[in-house]
C-alpha positions in Angstrom: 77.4 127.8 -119.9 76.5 123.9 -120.2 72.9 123.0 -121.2 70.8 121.2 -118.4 71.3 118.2 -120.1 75.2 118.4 -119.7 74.9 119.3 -116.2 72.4 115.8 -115.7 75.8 114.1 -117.9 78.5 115.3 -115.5 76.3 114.9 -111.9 76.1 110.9 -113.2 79.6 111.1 -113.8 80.6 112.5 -110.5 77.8 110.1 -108.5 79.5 107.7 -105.6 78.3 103.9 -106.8 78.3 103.0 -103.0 75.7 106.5 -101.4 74.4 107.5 -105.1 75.1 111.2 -104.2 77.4 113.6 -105.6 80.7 112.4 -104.4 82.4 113.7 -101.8 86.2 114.2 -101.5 86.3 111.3 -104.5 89.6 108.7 -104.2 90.4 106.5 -106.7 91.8 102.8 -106.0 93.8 100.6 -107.9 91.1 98.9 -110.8 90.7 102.9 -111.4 87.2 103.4 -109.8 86.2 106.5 -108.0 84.2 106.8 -104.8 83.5 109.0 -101.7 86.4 108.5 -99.4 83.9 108.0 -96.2 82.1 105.4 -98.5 85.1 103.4 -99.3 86.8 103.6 -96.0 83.1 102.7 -94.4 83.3 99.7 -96.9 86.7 98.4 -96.0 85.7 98.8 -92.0 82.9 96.6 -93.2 85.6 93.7 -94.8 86.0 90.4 -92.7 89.3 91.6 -91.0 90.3 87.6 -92.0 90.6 88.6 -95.2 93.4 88.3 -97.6 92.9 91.2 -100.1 89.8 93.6 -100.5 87.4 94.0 -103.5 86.2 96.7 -105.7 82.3 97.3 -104.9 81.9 97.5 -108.9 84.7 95.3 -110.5 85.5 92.6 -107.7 89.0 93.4 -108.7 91.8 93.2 -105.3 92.9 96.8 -104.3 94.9 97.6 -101.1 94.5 99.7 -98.7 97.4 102.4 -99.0 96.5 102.8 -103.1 93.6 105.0 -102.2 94.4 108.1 -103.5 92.4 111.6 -103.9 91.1 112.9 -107.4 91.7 116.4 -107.6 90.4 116.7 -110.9 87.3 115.1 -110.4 86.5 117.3 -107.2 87.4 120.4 -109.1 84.9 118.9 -111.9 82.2 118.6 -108.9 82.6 122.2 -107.6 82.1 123.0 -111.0 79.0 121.0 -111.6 77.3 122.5 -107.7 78.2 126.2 -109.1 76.6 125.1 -112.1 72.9 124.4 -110.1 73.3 126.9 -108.3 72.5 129.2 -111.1 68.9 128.9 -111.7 67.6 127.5 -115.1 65.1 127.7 -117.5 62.0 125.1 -116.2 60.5 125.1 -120.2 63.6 125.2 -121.9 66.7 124.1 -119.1 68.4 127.2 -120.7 70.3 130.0 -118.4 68.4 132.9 -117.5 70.4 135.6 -119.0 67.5 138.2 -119.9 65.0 139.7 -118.1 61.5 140.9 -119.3 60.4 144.4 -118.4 57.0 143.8 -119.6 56.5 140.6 -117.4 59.7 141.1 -115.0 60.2 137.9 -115.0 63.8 136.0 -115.8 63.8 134.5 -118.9 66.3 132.5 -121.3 67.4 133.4 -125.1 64.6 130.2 -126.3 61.9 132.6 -124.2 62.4 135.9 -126.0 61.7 134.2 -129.3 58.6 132.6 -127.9 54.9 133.9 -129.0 54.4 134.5 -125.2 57.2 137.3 -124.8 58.2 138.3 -128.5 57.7 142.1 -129.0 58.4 142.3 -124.8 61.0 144.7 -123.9 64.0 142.2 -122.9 67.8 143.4 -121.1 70.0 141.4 -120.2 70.8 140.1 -116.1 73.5 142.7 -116.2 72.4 145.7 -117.1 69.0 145.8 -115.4 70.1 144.4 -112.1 72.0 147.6 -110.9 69.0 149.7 -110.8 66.4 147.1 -109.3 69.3 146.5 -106.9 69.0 150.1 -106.2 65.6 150.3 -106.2 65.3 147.5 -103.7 68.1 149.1 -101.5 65.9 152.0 -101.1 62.9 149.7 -100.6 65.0 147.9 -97.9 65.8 151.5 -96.2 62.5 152.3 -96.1 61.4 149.3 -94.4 64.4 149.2 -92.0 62.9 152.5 -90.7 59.5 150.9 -90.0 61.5 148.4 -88.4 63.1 150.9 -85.8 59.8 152.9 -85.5 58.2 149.6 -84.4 61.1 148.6 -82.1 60.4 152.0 -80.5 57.1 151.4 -79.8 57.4 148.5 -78.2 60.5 149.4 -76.5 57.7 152.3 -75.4 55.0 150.1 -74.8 56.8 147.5 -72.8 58.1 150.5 -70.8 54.0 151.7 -70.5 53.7 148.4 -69.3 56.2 148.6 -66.8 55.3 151.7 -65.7 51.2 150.4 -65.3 52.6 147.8 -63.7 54.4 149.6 -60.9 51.6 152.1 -61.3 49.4 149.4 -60.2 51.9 147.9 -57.3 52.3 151.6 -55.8 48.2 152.2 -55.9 47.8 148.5 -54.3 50.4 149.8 -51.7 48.2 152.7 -50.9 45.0 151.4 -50.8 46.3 148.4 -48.3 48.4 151.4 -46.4 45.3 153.5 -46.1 43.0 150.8 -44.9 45.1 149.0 -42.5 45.7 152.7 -41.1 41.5 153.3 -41.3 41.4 150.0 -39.7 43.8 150.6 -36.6 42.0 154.0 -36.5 38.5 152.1 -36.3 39.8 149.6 -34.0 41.0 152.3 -31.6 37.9 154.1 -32.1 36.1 151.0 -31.0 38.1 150.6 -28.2 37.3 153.8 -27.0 33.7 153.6 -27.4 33.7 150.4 -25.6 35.2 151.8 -22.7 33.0 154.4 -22.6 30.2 152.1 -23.0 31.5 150.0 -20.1 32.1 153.0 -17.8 28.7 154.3 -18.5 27.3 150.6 -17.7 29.7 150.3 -14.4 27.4 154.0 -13.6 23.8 153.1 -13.9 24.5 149.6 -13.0 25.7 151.1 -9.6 22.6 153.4 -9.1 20.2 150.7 -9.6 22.1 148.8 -7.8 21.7 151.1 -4.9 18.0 151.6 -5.7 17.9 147.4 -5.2 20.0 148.1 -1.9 17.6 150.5 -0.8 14.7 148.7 -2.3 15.7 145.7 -0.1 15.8 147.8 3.7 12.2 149.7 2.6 10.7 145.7 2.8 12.5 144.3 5.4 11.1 147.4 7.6 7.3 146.8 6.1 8.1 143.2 6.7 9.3 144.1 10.9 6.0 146.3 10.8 3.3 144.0 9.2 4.9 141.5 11.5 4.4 143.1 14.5 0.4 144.3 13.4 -0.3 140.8 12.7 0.9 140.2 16.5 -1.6 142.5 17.9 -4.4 141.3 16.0 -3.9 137.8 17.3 -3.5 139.0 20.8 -5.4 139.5 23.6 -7.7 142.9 23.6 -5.5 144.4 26.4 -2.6 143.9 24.4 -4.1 145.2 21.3 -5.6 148.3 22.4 -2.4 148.9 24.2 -0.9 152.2 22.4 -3.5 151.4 19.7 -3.7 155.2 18.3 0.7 155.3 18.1 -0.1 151.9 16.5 -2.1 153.7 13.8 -0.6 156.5 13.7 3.4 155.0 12.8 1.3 153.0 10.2 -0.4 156.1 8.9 3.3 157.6 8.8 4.6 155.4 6.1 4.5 156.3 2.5 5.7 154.5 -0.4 9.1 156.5 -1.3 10.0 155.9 -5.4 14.2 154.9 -5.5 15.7 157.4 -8.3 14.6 156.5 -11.2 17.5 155.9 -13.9 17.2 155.8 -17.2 18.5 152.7 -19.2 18.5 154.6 -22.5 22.7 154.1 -23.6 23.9 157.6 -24.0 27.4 156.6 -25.4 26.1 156.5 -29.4 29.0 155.9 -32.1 28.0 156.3 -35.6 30.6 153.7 -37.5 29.3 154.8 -40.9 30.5 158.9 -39.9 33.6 157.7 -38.1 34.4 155.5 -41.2 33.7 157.9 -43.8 35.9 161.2 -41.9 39.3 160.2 -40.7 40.1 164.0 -40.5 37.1 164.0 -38.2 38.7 161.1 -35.9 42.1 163.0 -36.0 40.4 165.9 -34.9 39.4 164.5 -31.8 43.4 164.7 -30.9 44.1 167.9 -32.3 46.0 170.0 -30.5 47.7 173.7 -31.1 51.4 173.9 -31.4 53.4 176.9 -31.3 56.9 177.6 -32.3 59.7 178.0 -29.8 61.9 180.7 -31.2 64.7 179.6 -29.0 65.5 176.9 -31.5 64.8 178.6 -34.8 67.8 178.9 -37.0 69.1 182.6 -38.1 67.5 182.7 -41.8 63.8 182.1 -40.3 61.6 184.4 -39.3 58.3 184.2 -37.4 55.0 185.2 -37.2 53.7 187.4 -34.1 51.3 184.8 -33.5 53.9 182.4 -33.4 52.4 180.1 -36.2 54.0 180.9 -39.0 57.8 181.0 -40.7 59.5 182.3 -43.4 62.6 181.9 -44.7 63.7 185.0 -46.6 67.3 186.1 -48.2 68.6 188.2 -45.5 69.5 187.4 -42.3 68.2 188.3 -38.6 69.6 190.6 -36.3 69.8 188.8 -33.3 71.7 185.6 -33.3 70.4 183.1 -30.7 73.3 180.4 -29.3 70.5 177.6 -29.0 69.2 177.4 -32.1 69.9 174.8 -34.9 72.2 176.2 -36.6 73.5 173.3 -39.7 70.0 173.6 -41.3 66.8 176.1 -41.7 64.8 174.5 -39.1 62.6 174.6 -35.9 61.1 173.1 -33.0 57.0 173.5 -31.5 57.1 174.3 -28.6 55.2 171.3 -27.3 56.5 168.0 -25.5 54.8 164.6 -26.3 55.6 161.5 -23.7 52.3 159.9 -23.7 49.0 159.3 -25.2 48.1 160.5 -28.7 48.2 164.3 -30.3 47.3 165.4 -33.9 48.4 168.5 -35.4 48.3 170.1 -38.9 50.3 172.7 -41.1 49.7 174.7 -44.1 52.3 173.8 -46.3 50.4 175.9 -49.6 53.2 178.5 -49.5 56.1 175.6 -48.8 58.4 175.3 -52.3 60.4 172.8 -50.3 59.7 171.8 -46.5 60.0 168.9 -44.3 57.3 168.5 -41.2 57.0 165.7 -38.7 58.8 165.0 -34.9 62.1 164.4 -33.2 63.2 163.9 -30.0 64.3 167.0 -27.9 67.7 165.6 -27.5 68.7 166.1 -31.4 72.1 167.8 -31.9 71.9 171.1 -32.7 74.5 172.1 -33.8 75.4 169.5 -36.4 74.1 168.5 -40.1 72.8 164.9 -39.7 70.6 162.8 -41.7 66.8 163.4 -40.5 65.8 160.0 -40.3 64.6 158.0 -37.3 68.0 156.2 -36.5 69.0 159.6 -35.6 65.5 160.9 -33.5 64.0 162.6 -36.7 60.4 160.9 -38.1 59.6 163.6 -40.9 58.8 163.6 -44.8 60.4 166.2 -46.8 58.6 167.5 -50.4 60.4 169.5 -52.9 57.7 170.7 -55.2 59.7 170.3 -58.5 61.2 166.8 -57.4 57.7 165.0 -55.9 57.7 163.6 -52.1 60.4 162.0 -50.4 60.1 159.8 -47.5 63.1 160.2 -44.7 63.7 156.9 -43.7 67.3 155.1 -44.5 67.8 154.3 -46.9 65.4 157.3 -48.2 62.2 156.0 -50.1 60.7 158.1 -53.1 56.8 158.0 -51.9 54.7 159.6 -55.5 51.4 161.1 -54.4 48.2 161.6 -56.4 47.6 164.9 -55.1 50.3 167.5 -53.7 48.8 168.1 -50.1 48.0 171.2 -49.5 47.9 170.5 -45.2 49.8 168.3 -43.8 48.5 166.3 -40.5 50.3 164.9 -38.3 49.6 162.2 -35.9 51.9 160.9 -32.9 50.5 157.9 -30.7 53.6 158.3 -28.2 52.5 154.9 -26.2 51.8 152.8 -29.2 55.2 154.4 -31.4 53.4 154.9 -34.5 53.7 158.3 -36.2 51.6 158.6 -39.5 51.1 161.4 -41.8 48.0 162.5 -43.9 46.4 164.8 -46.7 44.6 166.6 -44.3 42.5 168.1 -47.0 41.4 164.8 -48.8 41.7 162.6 -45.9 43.9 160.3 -47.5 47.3 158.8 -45.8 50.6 159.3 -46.5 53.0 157.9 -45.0 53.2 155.9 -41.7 57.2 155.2 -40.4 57.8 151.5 -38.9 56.8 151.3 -35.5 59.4 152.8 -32.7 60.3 153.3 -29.1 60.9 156.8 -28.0 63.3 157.2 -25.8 62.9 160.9 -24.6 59.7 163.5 -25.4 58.9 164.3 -28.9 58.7 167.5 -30.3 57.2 168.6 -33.7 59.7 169.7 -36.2 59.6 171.9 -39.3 62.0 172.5 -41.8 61.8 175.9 -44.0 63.9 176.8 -47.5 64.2 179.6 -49.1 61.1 182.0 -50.3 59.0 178.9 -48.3 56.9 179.2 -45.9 54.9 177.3 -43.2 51.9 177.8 -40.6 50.2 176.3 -37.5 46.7 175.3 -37.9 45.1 176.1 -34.2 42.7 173.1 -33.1 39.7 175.8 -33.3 40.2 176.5 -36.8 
């Protein structure tokens, strides 16, 4: 290996006269000199294009164009010489680094292991100590390459937590703005309704004392005829006021104050905003009705109740097979019809493994398997206890709950075509489909599977 001061010899050897760097694909020209071949060619470009011959940067000597040539040799000489630095040297002694010191690990040259500072040191050389630190650092290099993919998997997991808050988040904002603007069209109705009764109950009593000013007005238009005439006799002669004096007297004698009816102005239509705002089961209630099943449209595999409340779906089959009823899926219809105004019902679905509960107009096929979902009459949610809540609208909507209701309540404002559906236990909302038309009666509609079951809350209960 050559000596750092070699290495300095050769790079001023090899370095271009016109950039004073290492040269680049070196050329020679005719006086013999050597330069980069983008130096030289920049220098010619550079010439007065008037001129008769071109110089050498160094010599002045004329060289022509076509006699620059490459020099191989001297390009194989650089490679050499930027192999050469590559290799690191020596900064005390501008040796090769050849040996290694165990006791300092450090790199040192053949001038350093004679030195005071590592004489006595256990020295190898490069080559036979780099295998096992190699080694050694492989392992190290494993090691941390396995923290590296445990901490790629937790944040792969923790961008995923964040996802998951985030639509966490989204679906809990969708709730809360769901259940109020629900509360709040429940409140408004409510409001409505007490401010009709309020008005009906002031259209009442303002009528009575109306009547009481009616009757008011006749009691002193006859005092008025009567004092009227008195007044006459006073100021008559005597004959004419001793004429029928005593009947006088006596008609006057006759009259007696009589009191109109006396109505109360104390408003008996009170609504307490703070109990209607806190209870929405409470304002459901108020439309509650009972519904009954219709066994006429229950499919073979259910069976119900004697009270006609409740249904089952068990393995085997009844005995009776009944031409109307649905007959492509374990369902069943209330017997109930809803045109107008607005109903509430609930159902127990604690026993239900996998139901669906809601409405559909009484014109559904029967007789076919079609997708429950408005665009074909059917406003109902279906839960599968293992699979979470799905919403039947199209396309279908996966609709996570907080807590698996344990009733289901129903509510159907048939002139308004909103059909919403609540925790019946918590009070919480649901679900409530886009608003619709119906275009025939509605009818509630209850879906069993197997080892399920369902039941009717009455409006007593």
């Amino acid at each position: 290996m050559a000596s750092a001061a070699v290495t300095k010899k050769l790079r001023e050897e090899a370095t271009c006269p016109i950039c004073l760097e290492l040269m680049t694909e070196p050329v020679i020209i005719d006086c013999e000199h050597i330069y980069c071949r983008v130096c030289i060619v920049g220098f010619i470009k550079n010439q007065s294009s008037q001129a008769s011959s071109l110089k050498c940067p160094q010599c002045r000597e004329s060289f022509k164009r076509d006699s620059i040539r490459p020099n191989r040799h001297l390009a194989s000489i650089i490679e050499t010489i930027k192999e050469t630095e590559r290799e690191r040297l020596c900064e005390k002694h501008g040796e090769q680094l050849l040996l290694f010191c165990e006791d300092d690990g450090q790199l040192i040259c053949w001038r350093c292991e004679h030195s005071p500072e590592h004489r006595g040191h256990v020295t190898a050389l490069v080559e036979d100590v780099c295998q096992g630190y190699r080694e050694q650092l492989q392992k190290a290099v494993t090691k941390l390459k396995v923290t590296e993919s445990k901490y790629k998997q937790l944040k792969l997991d923790t961008t995923q937590k964040i996802s998951c808050w985030e639509e966490t988040i989204r679906l809990e904002k969708r709730r809360i703005h769901s259940e109020f603007k629900v509360l709040q069209t429940f409140l408004h109705q409510e409001k409505e309704l007490y401010i009709c009764r309020l008005e009906k109950e002031r259209v009442q009593k303002l009528r009575r004392l109306q009547d009481n000013v009616s009757h008011l007005d006749n009691k002193l238009q006859e005092l008025e005829n009567h004092i009227q005439e008195m007044d006459k006799k006073c100021q008559g002669s005597a004959q004419n006021l001793l004429q029928d004096i005593k009947d006088t007297l006596d008609s006057n004698s006759a009259i007696d104050m009589e009191t109109p009816e006396d109505v109360s102005v104390e408003v008996h239509t009170v609504c307490n905003v703070s109990e209607l705002y806190f209870s929405v089961r409470k304002m459901l209630k108020r439309y509650q009705v009972t519904v009954t099943l219709d066994l006429d449209t229950a499919n073979e595999r259910l069976y119900l109740s004697a009270d006609e409340r409740g249904v089952t779906q068990k393995e085997k089959k009844k005995q009776v097979f009944i031409s109307e009823q649905f007959s492509a899926f374990p369902c069943i219809l209330g017997h109930e019809h809803f045109t107008s105004g607005r109903h509430y019902f609930e159902v127990d679905v604690r026993k239900g493994t996998k139901w669906s509960v809601g409405v559909c107009l009484e014109n559904v096929p029967w007789d076919i398997d079609i997708e429950r979902q408005p665009q074909s009459g059917f406003w109902v949610i279906r839960m599968a206890k293992d699979k979470g809540n799905l919403v039947l609208t199209y396309p279908p909507i996966t609709h996570p709950l907080m807590d698996q209701p344990q009733i289901v309540g129903i509510t159907l404002d048939c002139d308004a075509g909103i059909i919403s559906f609540y925790n019946a236990t918590t009070g919480s909302h649901i679900y409530t489909f886009p608003k619709a038309s119906f275009s025939h009666a509605l009818r509630p509609y209850f879906e069993v599977h197997p080892f399920s079951s369902l039941s009717l809350i009455s409006s007593n209960e």
